[in-house]
C-alpha positions as CSV (number, residue, x, y, z in Angstrom):
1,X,7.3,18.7,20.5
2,X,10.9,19.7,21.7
3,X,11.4,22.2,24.6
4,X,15.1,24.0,25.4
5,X,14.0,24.5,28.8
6,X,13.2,20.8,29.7
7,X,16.2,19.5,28.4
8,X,18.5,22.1,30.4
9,X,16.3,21.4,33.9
10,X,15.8,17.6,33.4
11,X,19.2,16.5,32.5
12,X,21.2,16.6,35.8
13,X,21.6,14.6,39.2
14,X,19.4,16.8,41.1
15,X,16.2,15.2,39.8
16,X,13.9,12.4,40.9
17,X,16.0,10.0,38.3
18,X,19.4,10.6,37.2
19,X,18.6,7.6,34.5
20,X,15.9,10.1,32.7
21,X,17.7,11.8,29.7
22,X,15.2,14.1,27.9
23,X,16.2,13.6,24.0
24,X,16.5,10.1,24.5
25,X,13.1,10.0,25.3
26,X,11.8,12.3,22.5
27,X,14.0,10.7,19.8
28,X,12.6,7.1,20.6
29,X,9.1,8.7,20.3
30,X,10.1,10.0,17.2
31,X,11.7,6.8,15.8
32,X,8.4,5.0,16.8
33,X,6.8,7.1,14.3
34,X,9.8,6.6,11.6
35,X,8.9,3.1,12.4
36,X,5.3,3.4,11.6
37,X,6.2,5.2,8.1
38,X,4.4,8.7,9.7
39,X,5.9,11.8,8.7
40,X,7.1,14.4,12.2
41,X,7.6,18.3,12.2
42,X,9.5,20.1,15.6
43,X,7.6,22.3,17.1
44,X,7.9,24.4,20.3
45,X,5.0,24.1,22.7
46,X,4.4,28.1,22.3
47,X,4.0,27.4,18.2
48,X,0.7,27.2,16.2
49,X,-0.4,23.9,16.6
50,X,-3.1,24.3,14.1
51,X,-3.6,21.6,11.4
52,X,-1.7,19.1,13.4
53,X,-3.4,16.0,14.1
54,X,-1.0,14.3,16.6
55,X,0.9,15.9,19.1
56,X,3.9,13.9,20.7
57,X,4.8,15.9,23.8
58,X,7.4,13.6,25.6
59,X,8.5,14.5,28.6
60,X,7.7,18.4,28.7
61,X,9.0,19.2,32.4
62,X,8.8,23.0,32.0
63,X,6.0,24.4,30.8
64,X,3.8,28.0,30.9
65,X,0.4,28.7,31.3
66,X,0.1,29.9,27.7
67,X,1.5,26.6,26.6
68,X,-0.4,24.3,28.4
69,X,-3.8,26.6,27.2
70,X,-1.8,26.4,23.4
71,X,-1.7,22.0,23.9
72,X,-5.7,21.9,25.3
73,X,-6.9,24.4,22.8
74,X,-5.8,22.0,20.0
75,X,-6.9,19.0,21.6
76,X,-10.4,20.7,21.8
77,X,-10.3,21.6,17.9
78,X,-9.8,18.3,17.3
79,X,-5.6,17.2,17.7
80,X,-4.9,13.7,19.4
81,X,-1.9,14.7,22.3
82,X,0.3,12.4,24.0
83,X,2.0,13.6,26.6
84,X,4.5,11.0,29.1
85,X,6.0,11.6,32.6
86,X,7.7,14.2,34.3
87,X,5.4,16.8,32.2
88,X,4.0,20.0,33.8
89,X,5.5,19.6,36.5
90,X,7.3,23.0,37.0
91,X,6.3,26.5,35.2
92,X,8.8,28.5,33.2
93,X,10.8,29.8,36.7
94,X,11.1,26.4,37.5
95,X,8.6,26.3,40.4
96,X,6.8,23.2,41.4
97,X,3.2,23.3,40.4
98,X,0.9,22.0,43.3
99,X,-1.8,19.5,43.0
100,X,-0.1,16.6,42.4
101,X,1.2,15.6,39.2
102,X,1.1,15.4,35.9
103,X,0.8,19.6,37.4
104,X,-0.4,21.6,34.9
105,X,-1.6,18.9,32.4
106,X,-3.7,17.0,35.0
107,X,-6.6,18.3,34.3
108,X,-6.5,18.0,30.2
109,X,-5.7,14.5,31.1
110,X,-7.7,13.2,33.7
111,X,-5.3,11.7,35.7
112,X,-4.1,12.5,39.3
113,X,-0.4,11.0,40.7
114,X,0.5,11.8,44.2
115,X,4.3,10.2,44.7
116,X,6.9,9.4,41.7
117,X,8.6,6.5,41.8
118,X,11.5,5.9,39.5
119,X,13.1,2.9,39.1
120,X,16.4,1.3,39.8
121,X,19.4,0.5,36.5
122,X,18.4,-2.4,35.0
123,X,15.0,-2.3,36.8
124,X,11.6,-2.8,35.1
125,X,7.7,-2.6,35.7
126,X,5.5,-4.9,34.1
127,X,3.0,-3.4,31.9
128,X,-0.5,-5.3,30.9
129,X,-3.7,-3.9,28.5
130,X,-6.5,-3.4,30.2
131,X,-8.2,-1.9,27.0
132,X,-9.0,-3.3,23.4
133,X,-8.0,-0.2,22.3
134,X,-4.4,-1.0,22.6
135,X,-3.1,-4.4,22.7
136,X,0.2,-4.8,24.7
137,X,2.9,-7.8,24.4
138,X,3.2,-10.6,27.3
139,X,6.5,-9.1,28.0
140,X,5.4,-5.7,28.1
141,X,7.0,-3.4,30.6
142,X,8.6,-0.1,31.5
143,X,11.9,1.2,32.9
144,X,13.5,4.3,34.0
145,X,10.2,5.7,36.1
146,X,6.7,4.9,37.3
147,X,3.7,6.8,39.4
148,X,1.5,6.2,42.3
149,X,-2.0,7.8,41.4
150,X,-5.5,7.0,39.7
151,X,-7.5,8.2,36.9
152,X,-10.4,10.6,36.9
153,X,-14.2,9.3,35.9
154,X,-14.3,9.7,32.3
155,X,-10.6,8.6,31.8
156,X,-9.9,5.5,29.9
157,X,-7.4,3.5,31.6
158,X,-5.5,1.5,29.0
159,X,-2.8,-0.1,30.6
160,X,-1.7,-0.2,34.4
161,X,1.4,-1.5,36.2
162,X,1.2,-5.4,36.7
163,X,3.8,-5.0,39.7
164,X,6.6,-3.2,40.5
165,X,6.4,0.2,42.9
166,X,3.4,1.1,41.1
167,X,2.2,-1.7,40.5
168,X,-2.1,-1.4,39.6
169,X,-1.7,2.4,38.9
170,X,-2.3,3.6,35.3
171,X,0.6,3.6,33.1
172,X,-1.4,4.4,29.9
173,X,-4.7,6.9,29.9
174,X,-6.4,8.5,27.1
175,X,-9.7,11.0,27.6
176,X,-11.7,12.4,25.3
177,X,-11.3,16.2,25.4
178,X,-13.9,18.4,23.1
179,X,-13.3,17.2,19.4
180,X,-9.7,15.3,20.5
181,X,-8.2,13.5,22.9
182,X,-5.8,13.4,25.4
183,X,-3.4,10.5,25.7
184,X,-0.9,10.0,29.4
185,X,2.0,7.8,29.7
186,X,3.2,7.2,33.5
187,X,6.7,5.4,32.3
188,X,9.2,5.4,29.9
189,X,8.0,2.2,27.7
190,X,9.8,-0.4,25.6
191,X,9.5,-0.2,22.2
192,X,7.0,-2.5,21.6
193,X,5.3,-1.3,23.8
194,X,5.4,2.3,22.2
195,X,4.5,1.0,18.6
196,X,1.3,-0.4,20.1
197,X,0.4,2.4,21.3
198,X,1.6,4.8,18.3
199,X,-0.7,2.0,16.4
200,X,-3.5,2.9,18.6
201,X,-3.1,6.3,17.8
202,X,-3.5,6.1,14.2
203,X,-6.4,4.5,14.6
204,X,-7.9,7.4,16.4
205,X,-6.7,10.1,14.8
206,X,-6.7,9.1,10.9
207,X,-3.5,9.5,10.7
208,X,-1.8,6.7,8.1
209,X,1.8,6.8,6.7
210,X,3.1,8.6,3.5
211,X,3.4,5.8,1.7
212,X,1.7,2.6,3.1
213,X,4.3,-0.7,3.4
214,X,7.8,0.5,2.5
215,X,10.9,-1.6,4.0
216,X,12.2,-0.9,7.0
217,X,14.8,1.9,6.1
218,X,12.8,3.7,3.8
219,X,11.5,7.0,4.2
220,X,8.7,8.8,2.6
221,X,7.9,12.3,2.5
222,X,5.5,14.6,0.7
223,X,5.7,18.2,0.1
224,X,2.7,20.3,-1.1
225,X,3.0,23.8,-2.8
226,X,0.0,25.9,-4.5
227,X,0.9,24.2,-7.8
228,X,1.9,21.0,-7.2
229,X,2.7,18.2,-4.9
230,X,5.8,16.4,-4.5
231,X,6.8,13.0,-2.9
232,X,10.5,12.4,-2.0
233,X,11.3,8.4,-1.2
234,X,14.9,8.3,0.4
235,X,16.6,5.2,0.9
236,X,18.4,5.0,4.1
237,X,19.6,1.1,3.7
238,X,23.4,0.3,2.4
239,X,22.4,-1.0,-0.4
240,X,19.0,-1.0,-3.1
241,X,16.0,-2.0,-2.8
242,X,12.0,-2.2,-4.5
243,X,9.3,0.2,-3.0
244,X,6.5,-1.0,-4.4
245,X,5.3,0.1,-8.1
246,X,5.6,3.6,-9.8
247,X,2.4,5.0,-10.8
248,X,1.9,7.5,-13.8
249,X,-0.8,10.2,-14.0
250,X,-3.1,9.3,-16.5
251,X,-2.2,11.1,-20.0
252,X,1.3,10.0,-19.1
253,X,0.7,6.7,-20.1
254,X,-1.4,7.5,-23.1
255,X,2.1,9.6,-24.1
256,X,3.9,6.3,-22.9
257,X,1.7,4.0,-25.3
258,X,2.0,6.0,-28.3
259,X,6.3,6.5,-27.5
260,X,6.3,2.6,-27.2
261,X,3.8,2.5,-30.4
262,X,6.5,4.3,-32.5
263,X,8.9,3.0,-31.4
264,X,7.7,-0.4,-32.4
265,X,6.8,1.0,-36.1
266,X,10.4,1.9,-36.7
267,X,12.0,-1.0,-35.9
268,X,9.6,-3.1,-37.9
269,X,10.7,-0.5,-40.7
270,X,14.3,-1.2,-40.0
271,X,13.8,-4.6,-39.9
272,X,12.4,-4.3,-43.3
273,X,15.6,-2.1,-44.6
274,X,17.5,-4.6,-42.9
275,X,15.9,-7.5,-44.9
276,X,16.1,-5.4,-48.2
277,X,20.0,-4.9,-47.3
278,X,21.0,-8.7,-46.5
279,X,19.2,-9.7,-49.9
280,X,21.3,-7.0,-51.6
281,X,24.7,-7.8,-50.3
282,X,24.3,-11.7,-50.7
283,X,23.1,-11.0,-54.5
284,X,26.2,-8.6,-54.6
285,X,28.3,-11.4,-53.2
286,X,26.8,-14.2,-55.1
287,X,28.0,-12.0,-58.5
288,X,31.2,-11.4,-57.4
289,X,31.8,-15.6,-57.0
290,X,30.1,-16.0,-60.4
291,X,32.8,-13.0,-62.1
292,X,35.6,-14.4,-60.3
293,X,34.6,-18.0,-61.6
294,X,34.4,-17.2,-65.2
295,X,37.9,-15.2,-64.9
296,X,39.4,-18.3,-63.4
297,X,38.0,-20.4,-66.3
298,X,39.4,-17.5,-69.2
299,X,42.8,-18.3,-67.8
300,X,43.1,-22.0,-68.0
Protein backbone atom coordinates (compact mmCIF):
# COMPACT_ATOMS: atom_id res chain seq x y z
CA UNK A 1 0.00 0.00 0.00
CA UNK A 2 1.78 3.31 -1.10
CA UNK A 3 0.40 6.71 0.06
CA UNK A 4 1.56 10.34 -1.69
CA UNK A 5 0.64 12.03 1.31
CA UNK A 6 2.88 10.04 3.83
CA UNK A 7 5.81 10.30 1.85
CA UNK A 8 5.53 14.21 1.45
CA UNK A 9 4.79 14.65 5.55
CA UNK A 10 7.26 11.96 6.72
CA UNK A 11 10.29 12.71 4.87
CA UNK A 12 11.73 15.81 6.47
CA UNK A 13 13.69 16.98 9.77
CA UNK A 14 10.65 18.07 11.49
CA UNK A 15 9.64 14.56 12.54
CA UNK A 16 10.19 12.37 15.57
CA UNK A 17 13.28 10.66 13.37
CA UNK A 18 14.98 12.30 10.65
CA UNK A 19 16.58 8.53 10.00
CA UNK A 20 12.80 7.37 8.83
CA UNK A 21 12.64 7.52 4.99
CA UNK A 22 9.13 6.33 3.93
CA UNK A 23 9.98 4.29 0.49
CA UNK A 24 12.76 2.76 2.06
CA UNK A 25 10.54 1.24 4.29
CA UNK A 26 7.92 0.15 1.82
CA UNK A 27 10.40 -1.06 -0.78
CA UNK A 28 12.14 -3.48 1.81
CA UNK A 29 8.59 -4.75 2.64
CA UNK A 30 8.19 -5.28 -0.76
CA UNK A 31 11.52 -6.98 -1.46
CA UNK A 32 10.67 -9.26 1.49
CA UNK A 33 7.86 -10.52 -0.48
CA UNK A 34 10.14 -10.63 -3.87
CA UNK A 35 12.22 -12.70 -1.48
CA UNK A 36 9.52 -15.12 -0.60
CA UNK A 37 8.63 -15.63 -4.44
CA UNK A 38 4.86 -13.74 -3.56
CA UNK A 39 3.52 -11.72 -6.30
CA UNK A 40 2.60 -7.45 -5.04
CA UNK A 41 0.02 -4.96 -6.64
CA UNK A 42 0.20 -0.91 -5.50
CA UNK A 43 -2.63 0.16 -4.13
CA UNK A 44 -3.78 3.42 -2.55
CA UNK A 45 -5.39 2.97 0.86
CA UNK A 46 -8.85 4.73 -0.61
CA UNK A 47 -8.71 1.65 -3.49
CA UNK A 48 -10.93 -1.55 -3.53
CA UNK A 49 -9.24 -3.84 -1.42
CA UNK A 50 -11.47 -6.57 -2.29
CA UNK A 51 -9.95 -10.07 -3.24
CA UNK A 52 -6.72 -9.21 -1.57
CA UNK A 53 -5.57 -11.50 0.89
CA UNK A 54 -2.53 -9.56 2.37
CA UNK A 55 -2.32 -6.05 2.91
CA UNK A 56 1.30 -4.53 3.56
CA UNK A 57 0.57 -1.04 4.87
CA UNK A 58 4.11 0.22 5.89
CA UNK A 59 4.32 3.13 7.47
CA UNK A 60 0.99 4.95 6.49
CA UNK A 61 1.41 8.29 8.53
CA UNK A 62 -1.50 10.12 6.89
CA UNK A 63 -4.53 8.54 6.78
CA UNK A 64 -8.65 9.43 6.54
CA UNK A 65 -11.44 8.08 8.24
CA UNK A 66 -12.67 6.48 5.08
CA UNK A 67 -9.36 4.76 4.76
CA UNK A 68 -8.88 3.45 7.94
CA UNK A 69 -12.85 2.07 7.68
CA UNK A 70 -11.64 0.89 3.79
CA UNK A 71 -8.32 -1.30 5.76
CA UNK A 72 -10.82 -2.78 8.81
CA UNK A 73 -13.58 -3.58 6.44
CA UNK A 74 -11.24 -6.00 4.57
CA UNK A 75 -9.66 -7.26 7.45
CA UNK A 76 -13.28 -8.27 8.70
CA UNK A 77 -14.02 -9.98 5.15
CA UNK A 78 -11.34 -11.98 5.67
CA UNK A 79 -7.68 -9.93 4.42
CA UNK A 80 -4.49 -10.47 6.69
CA UNK A 81 -3.12 -6.46 7.18
CA UNK A 82 0.16 -5.51 8.41
CA UNK A 83 0.57 -2.28 9.25
CA UNK A 84 4.29 -0.80 11.05
CA UNK A 85 5.07 2.44 12.95
CA UNK A 86 4.37 5.86 12.54
CA UNK A 87 0.81 4.80 10.95
CA UNK A 88 -2.42 6.70 11.76
CA UNK A 89 -0.98 9.00 13.39
CA UNK A 90 -2.30 12.27 11.66
CA UNK A 91 -5.56 12.56 9.39
CA UNK A 92 -5.51 13.96 5.86
CA UNK A 93 -4.96 17.87 7.27
CA UNK A 94 -2.14 16.65 9.03
CA UNK A 95 -3.67 16.84 12.50
CA UNK A 96 -2.52 14.70 15.33
CA UNK A 97 -5.04 12.03 16.20
CA UNK A 98 -5.47 11.74 20.11
CA UNK A 99 -5.48 8.61 22.02
CA UNK A 100 -2.21 7.61 21.86
CA UNK A 101 -0.78 5.91 19.00
CA UNK A 102 -0.89 3.71 16.48
CA UNK A 103 -4.08 6.84 16.29
CA UNK A 104 -6.49 5.75 14.09
CA UNK A 105 -5.41 2.07 13.68
CA UNK A 106 -5.31 1.36 17.43
CA UNK A 107 -8.23 -0.01 17.71
CA UNK A 108 -8.21 -2.48 14.52
CA UNK A 109 -5.01 -3.50 16.10
CA UNK A 110 -5.26 -3.80 19.69
CA UNK A 111 -2.43 -2.12 20.70
CA UNK A 112 -2.03 1.16 22.67
CA UNK A 113 1.67 3.30 22.67
CA UNK A 114 1.91 6.30 24.71
CA UNK A 115 5.65 7.83 23.93
CA UNK A 116 7.80 7.18 20.57
CA UNK A 117 11.11 6.52 20.98
CA UNK A 118 13.37 6.49 17.97
CA UNK A 119 16.62 5.43 17.99
CA UNK A 120 20.05 6.96 17.57
CA UNK A 121 22.46 6.19 13.80
CA UNK A 122 23.87 3.07 14.18
CA UNK A 123 21.62 2.29 17.08
CA UNK A 124 19.60 -1.02 17.56
CA UNK A 125 16.86 -2.70 19.82
CA UNK A 126 17.03 -6.25 20.47
CA UNK A 127 14.10 -8.09 19.30
CA UNK A 128 13.10 -11.81 20.84
CA UNK A 129 9.84 -14.33 19.86
CA UNK A 130 7.60 -14.60 22.42
CA UNK A 131 5.20 -16.61 20.03
CA UNK A 132 5.50 -20.01 18.10
CA UNK A 133 3.81 -18.36 15.57
CA UNK A 134 6.86 -16.53 14.46
CA UNK A 135 10.22 -17.66 15.12
CA UNK A 136 12.89 -14.83 15.30
CA UNK A 137 16.90 -15.10 14.94
CA UNK A 138 19.27 -14.82 18.14
CA UNK A 139 20.40 -11.66 16.60
CA UNK A 140 17.21 -10.33 15.91
CA UNK A 141 16.72 -6.64 16.34
CA UNK A 142 15.35 -3.33 15.09
CA UNK A 143 16.72 0.17 14.18
CA UNK A 144 15.60 3.44 13.20
CA UNK A 145 12.47 3.58 15.89
CA UNK A 146 10.78 1.91 18.83
CA UNK A 147 7.44 2.46 21.16
CA UNK A 148 6.55 2.61 24.74
CA UNK A 149 2.99 0.93 25.12
CA UNK A 150 1.14 -2.46 25.72
CA UNK A 151 -1.26 -4.64 24.03
CA UNK A 152 -4.97 -4.96 24.53
CA UNK A 153 -6.58 -8.48 25.96
CA UNK A 154 -7.11 -10.41 22.97
CA UNK A 155 -3.85 -9.23 21.18
CA UNK A 156 -1.25 -11.67 20.46
CA UNK A 157 2.05 -10.37 21.43
CA UNK A 158 4.61 -11.93 19.14
CA UNK A 159 7.73 -10.37 19.74
CA UNK A 160 8.72 -7.53 22.28
CA UNK A 161 11.86 -5.47 22.81
CA UNK A 162 14.70 -7.48 24.67
CA UNK A 163 16.25 -3.90 25.76
CA UNK A 164 16.85 -0.80 24.39
CA UNK A 165 14.35 2.39 25.12
CA UNK A 166 11.54 0.10 24.80
CA UNK A 167 12.78 -2.49 25.91
CA UNK A 168 9.62 -5.30 27.13
CA UNK A 169 7.06 -3.42 25.00
CA UNK A 170 5.53 -5.22 21.98
CA UNK A 171 7.45 -4.85 18.80
CA UNK A 172 5.27 -7.46 16.92
CA UNK A 173 1.17 -7.93 17.53
CA UNK A 174 -1.31 -9.69 15.46
CA UNK A 175 -5.26 -9.87 16.51
CA UNK A 176 -7.83 -11.57 15.09
CA UNK A 177 -10.30 -9.18 13.59
CA UNK A 178 -13.85 -10.84 12.20
CA UNK A 179 -12.70 -13.29 9.36
CA UNK A 180 -8.86 -11.71 9.28
CA UNK A 181 -6.40 -10.43 11.19
CA UNK A 182 -4.61 -7.59 12.04
CA UNK A 183 -0.81 -7.66 12.24
CA UNK A 184 1.40 -4.33 14.16
CA UNK A 185 5.00 -3.71 13.88
CA UNK A 186 6.49 -1.04 16.55
CA UNK A 187 10.13 -0.82 14.64
CA UNK A 188 11.66 -0.87 11.52
CA UNK A 189 13.07 -4.65 11.53
CA UNK A 190 16.10 -6.30 9.96
CA UNK A 191 15.56 -8.33 7.25
CA UNK A 192 15.56 -11.54 8.80
CA UNK A 193 13.63 -10.50 10.95
CA UNK A 194 10.95 -9.30 8.24
CA UNK A 195 11.12 -12.69 6.28
CA UNK A 196 10.06 -14.42 9.53
CA UNK A 197 7.47 -12.66 9.87
CA UNK A 198 6.31 -12.44 5.99
CA UNK A 199 6.77 -16.43 6.56
CA UNK A 200 4.36 -16.24 9.41
CA UNK A 201 2.05 -14.57 7.27
CA UNK A 202 1.77 -17.00 4.67
CA UNK A 203 0.97 -19.35 6.98
CA UNK A 204 -2.04 -17.55 8.08
CA UNK A 205 -3.37 -16.29 5.16
CA UNK A 206 -2.75 -19.15 2.43
CA UNK A 207 -0.96 -17.21 0.65
CA UNK A 208 2.09 -19.31 -1.25
CA UNK A 209 4.33 -18.09 -4.12
CA UNK A 210 3.71 -18.25 -7.95
CA UNK A 211 5.90 -20.70 -8.56
CA UNK A 212 7.25 -22.64 -5.40
CA UNK A 213 11.40 -22.80 -5.18
CA UNK A 214 12.82 -20.71 -7.94
CA UNK A 215 16.51 -19.17 -7.51
CA UNK A 216 17.03 -16.26 -5.97
CA UNK A 217 16.70 -13.76 -8.95
CA UNK A 218 13.90 -15.29 -10.48
CA UNK A 219 10.59 -13.89 -10.74
CA UNK A 220 7.25 -15.47 -11.36
CA UNK A 221 4.16 -14.04 -12.33
CA UNK A 222 0.78 -15.17 -13.54
CA UNK A 223 -1.84 -13.33 -15.40
CA UNK A 224 -5.43 -14.59 -15.76
CA UNK A 225 -7.89 -13.51 -18.57
CA UNK A 226 -11.61 -14.99 -19.31
CA UNK A 227 -9.93 -17.43 -21.75
CA UNK A 228 -6.85 -18.27 -20.57
CA UNK A 229 -4.15 -18.08 -18.03
CA UNK A 230 -0.70 -17.05 -18.55
CA UNK A 231 2.61 -17.43 -16.42
CA UNK A 232 5.58 -15.16 -17.22
CA UNK A 233 9.10 -16.44 -15.49
CA UNK A 234 11.69 -13.54 -15.89
CA UNK A 235 15.17 -14.02 -15.15
CA UNK A 236 16.69 -11.14 -13.31
CA UNK A 237 20.36 -12.86 -12.83
CA UNK A 238 23.36 -11.95 -15.38
CA UNK A 239 23.58 -14.89 -16.70
CA UNK A 240 21.11 -18.46 -17.19
CA UNK A 241 19.85 -20.53 -15.16
CA UNK A 242 17.25 -23.95 -14.60
CA UNK A 243 13.75 -23.30 -13.02
CA UNK A 244 12.63 -26.39 -12.41
CA UNK A 245 10.86 -28.66 -15.20
CA UNK A 246 8.35 -27.52 -17.91
CA UNK A 247 5.12 -29.15 -17.72
CA UNK A 248 2.82 -29.85 -20.85
CA UNK A 249 -1.02 -30.01 -20.69
CA UNK A 250 -2.03 -33.32 -21.34
CA UNK A 251 -2.95 -33.88 -25.21
CA UNK A 252 0.20 -31.92 -25.69
CA UNK A 253 2.22 -34.74 -24.98
CA UNK A 254 0.08 -37.22 -26.72
CA UNK A 255 0.79 -34.70 -29.94
CA UNK A 256 4.50 -34.83 -28.64
CA UNK A 257 4.59 -38.69 -28.68
CA UNK A 258 3.14 -39.22 -31.93
CA UNK A 259 5.69 -36.07 -33.52
CA UNK A 260 8.62 -38.04 -31.85
CA UNK A 261 6.82 -41.46 -33.18
CA UNK A 262 7.18 -40.12 -36.80
CA UNK A 263 9.87 -38.83 -36.55
CA UNK A 264 11.49 -42.05 -35.59
CA UNK A 265 9.65 -43.96 -38.66
CA UNK A 266 11.37 -41.72 -41.18
CA UNK A 267 14.60 -42.01 -40.25
CA UNK A 268 14.45 -45.75 -39.86
CA UNK A 269 13.15 -45.34 -43.62
CA UNK A 270 16.04 -43.23 -44.49
CA UNK A 271 18.26 -45.39 -42.93
CA UNK A 272 16.89 -48.04 -45.11
CA UNK A 273 17.38 -45.73 -48.41
CA UNK A 274 20.62 -45.05 -47.08
CA UNK A 275 21.56 -48.74 -46.90
CA UNK A 276 19.93 -49.43 -50.36
CA UNK A 277 22.22 -46.35 -51.70
CA UNK A 278 25.83 -47.51 -50.15
CA UNK A 279 25.16 -51.13 -51.65
CA UNK A 280 24.41 -49.35 -54.97
CA UNK A 281 27.38 -47.06 -55.25
CA UNK A 282 29.97 -49.79 -53.95
CA UNK A 283 28.50 -52.33 -56.67
CA UNK A 284 28.76 -49.22 -59.09
CA UNK A 285 32.28 -48.79 -57.89
CA UNK A 286 33.20 -52.37 -57.72
CA UNK A 287 32.24 -52.41 -61.82
CA UNK A 288 34.02 -49.67 -62.69
CA UNK A 289 37.53 -51.46 -61.08
CA UNK A 290 36.50 -54.63 -62.83
CA UNK A 291 36.00 -52.41 -66.57
CA UNK A 292 39.02 -50.57 -65.95
CA UNK A 293 40.95 -53.94 -65.21
CA UNK A 294 39.96 -55.74 -68.32
CA UNK A 295 40.83 -52.44 -70.47
CA UNK A 296 44.30 -52.46 -68.83
CA UNK A 297 44.71 -56.09 -69.70
CA UNK A 298 43.32 -55.43 -73.76
CA UNK A 299 46.31 -53.08 -73.92
CA UNK A 300 49.23 -55.10 -72.86
Amino acid sequence: MHNWDSLWTTDGDSTPSEHHRYMTEVNRWYAACWRAGLSVQGVAPGDSLDGFDVILAPGLHVVTDAEIANITKAVESGAHAVITYFSGTVDELDHVRLGGYPGGFAELLGVHFDEFAPLLPGQTAALRSTSERIQLAGNASGSIWTERGRADDGTEVLADYADGPSQGSPAMTRRTVGNGSAWYVSTSPDDASIDSLIAALSDDSGVRPTVPGLPEGVDAVRRVGEQASYLFVLNHRPRGCRAGRRSRPHHRNRVNRWLFAAAVSWWRRCSSRRKHLMSALAKQRQHQILEKMRREERCE
